[in-house]
PDB file of N, CA, C, O and CB in Angstrom:
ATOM      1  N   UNK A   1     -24.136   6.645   9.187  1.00  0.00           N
ATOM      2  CA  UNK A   1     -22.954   6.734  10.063  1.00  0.00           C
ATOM      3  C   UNK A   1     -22.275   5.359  10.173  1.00  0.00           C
ATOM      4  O   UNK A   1     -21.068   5.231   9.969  1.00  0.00           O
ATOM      5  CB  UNK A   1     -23.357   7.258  11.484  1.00  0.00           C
ATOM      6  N   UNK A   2     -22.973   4.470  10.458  1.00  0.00           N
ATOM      7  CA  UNK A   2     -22.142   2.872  10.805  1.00  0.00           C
ATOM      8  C   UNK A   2     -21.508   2.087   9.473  1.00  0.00           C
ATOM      9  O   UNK A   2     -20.460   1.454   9.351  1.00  0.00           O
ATOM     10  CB  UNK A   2     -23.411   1.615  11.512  1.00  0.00           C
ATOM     11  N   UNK A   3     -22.749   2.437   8.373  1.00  0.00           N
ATOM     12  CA  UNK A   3     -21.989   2.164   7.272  1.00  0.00           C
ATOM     13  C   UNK A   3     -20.639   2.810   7.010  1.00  0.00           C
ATOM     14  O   UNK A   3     -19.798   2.363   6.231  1.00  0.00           O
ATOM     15  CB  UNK A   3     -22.744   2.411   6.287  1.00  0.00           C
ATOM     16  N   UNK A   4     -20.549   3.659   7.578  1.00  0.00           N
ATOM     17  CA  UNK A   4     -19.361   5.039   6.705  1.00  0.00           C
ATOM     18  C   UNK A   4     -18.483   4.469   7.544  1.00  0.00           C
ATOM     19  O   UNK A   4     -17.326   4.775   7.253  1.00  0.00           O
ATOM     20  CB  UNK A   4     -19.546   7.158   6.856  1.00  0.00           C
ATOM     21  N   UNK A   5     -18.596   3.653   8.612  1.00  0.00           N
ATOM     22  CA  UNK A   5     -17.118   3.510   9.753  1.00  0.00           C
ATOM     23  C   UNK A   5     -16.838   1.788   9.024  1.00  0.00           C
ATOM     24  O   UNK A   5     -15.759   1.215   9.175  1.00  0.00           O
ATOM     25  CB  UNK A   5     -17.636   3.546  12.255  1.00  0.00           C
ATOM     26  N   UNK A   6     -17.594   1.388   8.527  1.00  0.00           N
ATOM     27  CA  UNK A   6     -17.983   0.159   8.595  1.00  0.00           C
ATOM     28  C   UNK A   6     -16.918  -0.040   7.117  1.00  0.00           C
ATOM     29  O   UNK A   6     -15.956  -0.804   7.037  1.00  0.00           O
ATOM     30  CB  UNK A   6     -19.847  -0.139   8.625  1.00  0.00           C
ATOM     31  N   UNK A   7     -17.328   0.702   6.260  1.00  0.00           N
ATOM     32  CA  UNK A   7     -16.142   1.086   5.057  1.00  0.00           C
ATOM     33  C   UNK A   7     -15.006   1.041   5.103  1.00  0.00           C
ATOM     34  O   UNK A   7     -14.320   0.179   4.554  1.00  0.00           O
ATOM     35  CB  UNK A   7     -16.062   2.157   4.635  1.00  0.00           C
ATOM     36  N   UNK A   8     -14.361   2.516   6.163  1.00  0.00           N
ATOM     37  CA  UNK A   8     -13.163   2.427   6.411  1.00  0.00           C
ATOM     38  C   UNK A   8     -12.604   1.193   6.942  1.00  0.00           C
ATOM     39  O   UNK A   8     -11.655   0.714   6.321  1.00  0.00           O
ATOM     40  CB  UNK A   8     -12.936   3.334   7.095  1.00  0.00           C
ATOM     41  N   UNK A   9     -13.148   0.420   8.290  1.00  0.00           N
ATOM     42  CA  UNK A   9     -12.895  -0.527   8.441  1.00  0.00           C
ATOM     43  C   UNK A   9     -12.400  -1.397   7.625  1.00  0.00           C
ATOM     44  O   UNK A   9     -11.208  -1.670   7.762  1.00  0.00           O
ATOM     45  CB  UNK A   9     -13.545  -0.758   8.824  1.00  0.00           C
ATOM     46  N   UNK A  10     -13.164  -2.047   6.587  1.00  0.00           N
ATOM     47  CA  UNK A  10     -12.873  -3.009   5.636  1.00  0.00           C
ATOM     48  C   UNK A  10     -12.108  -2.375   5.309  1.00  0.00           C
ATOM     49  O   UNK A  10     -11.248  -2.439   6.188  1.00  0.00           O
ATOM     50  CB  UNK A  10     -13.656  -3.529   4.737  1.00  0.00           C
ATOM     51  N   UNK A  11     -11.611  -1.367   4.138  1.00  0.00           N
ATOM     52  CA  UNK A  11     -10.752  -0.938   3.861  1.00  0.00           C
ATOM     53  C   UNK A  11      -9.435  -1.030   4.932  1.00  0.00           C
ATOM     54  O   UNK A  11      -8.356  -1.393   4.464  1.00  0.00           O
ATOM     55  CB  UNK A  11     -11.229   0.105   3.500  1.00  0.00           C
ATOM     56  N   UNK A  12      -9.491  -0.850   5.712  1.00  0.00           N
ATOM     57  CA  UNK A  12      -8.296  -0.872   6.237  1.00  0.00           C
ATOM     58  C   UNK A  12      -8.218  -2.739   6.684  1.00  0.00           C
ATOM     59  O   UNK A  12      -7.047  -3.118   6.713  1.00  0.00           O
ATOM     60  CB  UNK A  12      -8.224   0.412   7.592  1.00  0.00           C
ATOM     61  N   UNK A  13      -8.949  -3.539   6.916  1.00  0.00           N
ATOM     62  CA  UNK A  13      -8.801  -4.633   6.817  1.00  0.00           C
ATOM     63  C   UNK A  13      -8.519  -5.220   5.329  1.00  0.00           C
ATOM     64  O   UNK A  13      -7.640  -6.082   5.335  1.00  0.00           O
ATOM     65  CB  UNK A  13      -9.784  -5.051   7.437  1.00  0.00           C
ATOM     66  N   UNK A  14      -8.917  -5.019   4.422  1.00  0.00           N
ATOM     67  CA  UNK A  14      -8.504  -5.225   2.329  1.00  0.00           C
ATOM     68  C   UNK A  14      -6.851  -5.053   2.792  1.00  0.00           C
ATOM     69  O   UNK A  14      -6.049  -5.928   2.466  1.00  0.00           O
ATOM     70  CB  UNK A  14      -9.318  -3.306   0.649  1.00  0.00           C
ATOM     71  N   UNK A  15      -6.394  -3.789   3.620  1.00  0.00           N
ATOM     72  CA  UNK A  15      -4.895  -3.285   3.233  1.00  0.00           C
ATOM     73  C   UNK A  15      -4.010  -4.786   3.896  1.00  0.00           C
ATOM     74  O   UNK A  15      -3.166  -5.525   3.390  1.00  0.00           O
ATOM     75  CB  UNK A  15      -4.377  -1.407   4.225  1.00  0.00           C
ATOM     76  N   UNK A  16      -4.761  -4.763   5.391  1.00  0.00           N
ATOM     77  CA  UNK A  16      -4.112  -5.556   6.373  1.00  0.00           C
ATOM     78  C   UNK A  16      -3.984  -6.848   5.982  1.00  0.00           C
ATOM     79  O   UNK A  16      -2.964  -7.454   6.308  1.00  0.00           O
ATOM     80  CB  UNK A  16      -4.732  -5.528   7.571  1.00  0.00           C
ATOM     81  N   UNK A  17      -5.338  -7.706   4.958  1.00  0.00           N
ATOM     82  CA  UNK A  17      -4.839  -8.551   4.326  1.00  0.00           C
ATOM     83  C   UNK A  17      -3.749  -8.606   3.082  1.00  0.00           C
ATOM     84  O   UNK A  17      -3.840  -9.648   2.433  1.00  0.00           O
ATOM     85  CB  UNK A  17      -5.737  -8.963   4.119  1.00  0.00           C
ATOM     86  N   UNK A  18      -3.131  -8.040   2.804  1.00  0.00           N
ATOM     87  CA  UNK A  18      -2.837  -7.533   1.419  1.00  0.00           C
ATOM     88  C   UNK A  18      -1.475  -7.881   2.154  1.00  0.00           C
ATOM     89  O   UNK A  18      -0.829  -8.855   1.768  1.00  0.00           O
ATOM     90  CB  UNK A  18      -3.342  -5.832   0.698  1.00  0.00           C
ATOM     91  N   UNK A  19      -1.029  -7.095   3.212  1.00  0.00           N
ATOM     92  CA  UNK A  19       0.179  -7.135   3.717  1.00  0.00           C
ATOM     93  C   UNK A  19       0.280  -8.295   4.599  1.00  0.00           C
ATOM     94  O   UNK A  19       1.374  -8.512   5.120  1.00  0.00           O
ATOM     95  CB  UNK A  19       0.490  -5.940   4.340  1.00  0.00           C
ATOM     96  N   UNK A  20      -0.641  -9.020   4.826  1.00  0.00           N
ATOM     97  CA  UNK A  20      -0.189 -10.364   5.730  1.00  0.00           C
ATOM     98  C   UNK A  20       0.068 -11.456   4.582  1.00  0.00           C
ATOM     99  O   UNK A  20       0.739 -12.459   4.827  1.00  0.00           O
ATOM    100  CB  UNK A  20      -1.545 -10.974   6.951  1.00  0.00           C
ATOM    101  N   UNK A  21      -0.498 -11.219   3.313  1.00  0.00           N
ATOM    102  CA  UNK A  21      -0.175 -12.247   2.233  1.00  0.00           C
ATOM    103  C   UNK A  21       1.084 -11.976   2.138  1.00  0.00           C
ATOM    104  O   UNK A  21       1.961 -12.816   2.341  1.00  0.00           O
ATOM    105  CB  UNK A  21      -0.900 -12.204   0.866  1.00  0.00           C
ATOM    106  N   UNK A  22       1.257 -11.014   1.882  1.00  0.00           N
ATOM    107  CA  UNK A  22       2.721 -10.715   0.679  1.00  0.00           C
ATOM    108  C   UNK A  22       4.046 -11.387   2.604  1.00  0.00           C
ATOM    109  O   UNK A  22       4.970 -12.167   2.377  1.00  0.00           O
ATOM    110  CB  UNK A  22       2.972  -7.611  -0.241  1.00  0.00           C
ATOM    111  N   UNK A  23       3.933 -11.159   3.299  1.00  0.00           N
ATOM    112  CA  UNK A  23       4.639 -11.498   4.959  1.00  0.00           C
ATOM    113  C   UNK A  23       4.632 -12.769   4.821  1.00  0.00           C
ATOM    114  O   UNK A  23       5.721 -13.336   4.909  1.00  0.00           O
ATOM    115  CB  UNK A  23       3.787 -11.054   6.501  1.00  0.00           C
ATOM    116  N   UNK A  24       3.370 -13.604   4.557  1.00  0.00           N
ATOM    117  CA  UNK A  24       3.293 -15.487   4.348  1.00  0.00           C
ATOM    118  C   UNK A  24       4.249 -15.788   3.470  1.00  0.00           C
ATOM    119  O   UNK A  24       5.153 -16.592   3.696  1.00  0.00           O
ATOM    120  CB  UNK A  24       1.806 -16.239   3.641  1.00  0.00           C
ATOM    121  N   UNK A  25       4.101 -15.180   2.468  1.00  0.00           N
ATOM    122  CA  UNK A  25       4.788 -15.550   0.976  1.00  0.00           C
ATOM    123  C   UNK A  25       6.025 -15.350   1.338  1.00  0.00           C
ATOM    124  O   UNK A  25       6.701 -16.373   1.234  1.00  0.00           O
ATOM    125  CB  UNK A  25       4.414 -14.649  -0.415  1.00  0.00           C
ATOM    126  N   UNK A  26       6.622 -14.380   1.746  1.00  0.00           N
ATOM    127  CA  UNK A  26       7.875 -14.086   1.642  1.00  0.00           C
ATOM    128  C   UNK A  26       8.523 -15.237   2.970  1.00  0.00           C
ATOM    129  O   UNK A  26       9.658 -15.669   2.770  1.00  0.00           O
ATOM    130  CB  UNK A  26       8.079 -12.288   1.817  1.00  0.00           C
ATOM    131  N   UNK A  27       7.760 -15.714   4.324  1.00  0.00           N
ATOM    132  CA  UNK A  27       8.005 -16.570   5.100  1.00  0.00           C
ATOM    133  C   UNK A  27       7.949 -17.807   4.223  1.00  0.00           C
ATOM    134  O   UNK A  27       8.859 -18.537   4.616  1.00  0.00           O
ATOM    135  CB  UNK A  27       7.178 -16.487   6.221  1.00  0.00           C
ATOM    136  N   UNK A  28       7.314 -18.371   3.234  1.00  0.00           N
ATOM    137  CA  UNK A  28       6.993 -19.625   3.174  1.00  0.00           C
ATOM    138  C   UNK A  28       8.168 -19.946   1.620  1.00  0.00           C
ATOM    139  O   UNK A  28       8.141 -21.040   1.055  1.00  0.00           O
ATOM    140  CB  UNK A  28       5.051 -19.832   3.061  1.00  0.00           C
ATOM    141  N   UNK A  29       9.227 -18.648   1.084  1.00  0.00           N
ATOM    142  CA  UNK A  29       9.689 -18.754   0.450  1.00  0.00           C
ATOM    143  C   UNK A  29      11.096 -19.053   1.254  1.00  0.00           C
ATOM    144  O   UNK A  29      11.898 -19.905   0.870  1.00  0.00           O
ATOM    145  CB  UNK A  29       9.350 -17.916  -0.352  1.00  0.00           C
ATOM    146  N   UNK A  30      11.178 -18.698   1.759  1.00  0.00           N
ATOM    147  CA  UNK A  30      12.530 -18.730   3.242  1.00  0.00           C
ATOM    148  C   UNK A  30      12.197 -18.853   4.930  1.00  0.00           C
ATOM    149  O   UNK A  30      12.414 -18.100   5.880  1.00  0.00           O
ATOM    150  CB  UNK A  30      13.403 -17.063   3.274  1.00  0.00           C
ATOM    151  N   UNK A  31      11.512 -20.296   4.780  1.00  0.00           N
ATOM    152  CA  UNK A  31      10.926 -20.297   6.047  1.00  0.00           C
ATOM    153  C   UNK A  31      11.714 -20.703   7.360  1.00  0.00           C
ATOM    154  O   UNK A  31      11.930 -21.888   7.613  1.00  0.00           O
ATOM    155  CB  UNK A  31       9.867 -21.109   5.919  1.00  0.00           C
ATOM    156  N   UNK A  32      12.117 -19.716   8.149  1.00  0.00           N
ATOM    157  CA  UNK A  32      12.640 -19.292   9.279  1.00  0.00           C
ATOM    158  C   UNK A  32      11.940 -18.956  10.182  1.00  0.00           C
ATOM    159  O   UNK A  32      11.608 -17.775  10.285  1.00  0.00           O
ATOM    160  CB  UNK A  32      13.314 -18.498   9.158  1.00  0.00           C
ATOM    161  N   UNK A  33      11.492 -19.990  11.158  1.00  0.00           N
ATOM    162  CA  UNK A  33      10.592 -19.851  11.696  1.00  0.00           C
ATOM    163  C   UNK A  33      11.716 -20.116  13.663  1.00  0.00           C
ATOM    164  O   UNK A  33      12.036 -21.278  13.910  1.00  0.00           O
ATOM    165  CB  UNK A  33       9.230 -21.012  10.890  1.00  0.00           C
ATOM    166  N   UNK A  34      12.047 -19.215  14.525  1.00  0.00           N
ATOM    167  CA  UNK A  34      11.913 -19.326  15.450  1.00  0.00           C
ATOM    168  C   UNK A  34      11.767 -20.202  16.336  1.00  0.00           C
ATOM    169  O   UNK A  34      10.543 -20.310  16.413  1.00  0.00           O
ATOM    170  CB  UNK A  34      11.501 -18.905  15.438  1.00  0.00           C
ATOM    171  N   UNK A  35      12.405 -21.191  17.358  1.00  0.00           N
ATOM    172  CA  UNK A  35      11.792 -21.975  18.296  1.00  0.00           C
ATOM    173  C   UNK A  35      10.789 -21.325  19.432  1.00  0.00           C
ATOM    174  O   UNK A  35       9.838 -21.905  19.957  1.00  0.00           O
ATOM    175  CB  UNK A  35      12.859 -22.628  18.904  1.00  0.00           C
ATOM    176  N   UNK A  36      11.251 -19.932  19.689  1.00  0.00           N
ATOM    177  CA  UNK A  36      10.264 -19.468  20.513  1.00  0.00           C
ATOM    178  C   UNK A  36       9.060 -19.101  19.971  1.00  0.00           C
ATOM    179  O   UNK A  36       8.057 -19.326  20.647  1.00  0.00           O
ATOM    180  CB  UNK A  36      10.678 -18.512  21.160  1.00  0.00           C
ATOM    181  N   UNK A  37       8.931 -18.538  18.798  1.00  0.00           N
ATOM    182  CA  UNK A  37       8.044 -18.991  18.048  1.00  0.00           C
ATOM    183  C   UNK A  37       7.230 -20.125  17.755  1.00  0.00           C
ATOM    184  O   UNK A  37       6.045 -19.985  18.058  1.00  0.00           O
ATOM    185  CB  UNK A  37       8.397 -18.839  17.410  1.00  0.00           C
ATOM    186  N   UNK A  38       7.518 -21.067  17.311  1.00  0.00           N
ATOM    187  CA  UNK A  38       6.788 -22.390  16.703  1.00  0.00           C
ATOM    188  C   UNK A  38       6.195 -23.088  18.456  1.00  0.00           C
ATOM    189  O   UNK A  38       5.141 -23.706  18.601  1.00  0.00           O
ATOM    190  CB  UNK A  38       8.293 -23.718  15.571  1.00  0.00           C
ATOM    191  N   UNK A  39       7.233 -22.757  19.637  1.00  0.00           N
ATOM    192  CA  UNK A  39       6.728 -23.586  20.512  1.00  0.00           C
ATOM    193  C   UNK A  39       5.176 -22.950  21.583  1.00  0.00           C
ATOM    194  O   UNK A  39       4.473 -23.636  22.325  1.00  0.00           O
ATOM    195  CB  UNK A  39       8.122 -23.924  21.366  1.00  0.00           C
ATOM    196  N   UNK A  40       5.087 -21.837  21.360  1.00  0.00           N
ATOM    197  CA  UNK A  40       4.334 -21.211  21.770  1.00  0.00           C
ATOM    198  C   UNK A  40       2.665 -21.735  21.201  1.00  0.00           C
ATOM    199  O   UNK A  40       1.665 -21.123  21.576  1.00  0.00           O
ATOM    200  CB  UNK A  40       4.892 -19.922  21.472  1.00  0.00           C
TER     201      UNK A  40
END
């Protein structure tokens, strides 16, 4: 059972990294970064 949740998990963490790379990349190609942002 814990393994089997433990799977999906990662898997859905593999996706979540996948899509925070490609979000960096596309920020660090046109980086627009917010003052309310950056000061926080």
């Amino acid at each position: 059972m814990g393994g089997y949740v433990e799977n999906i998990l990662l898997s859905h963490l593999n996706q979540y990294k996948e899509i925070l790379n490609e979000e960096t990349s596309k920020r660090l190609k046109q980086p627009l970064i917010p003052d309310s942002m950056s000061s926080k």
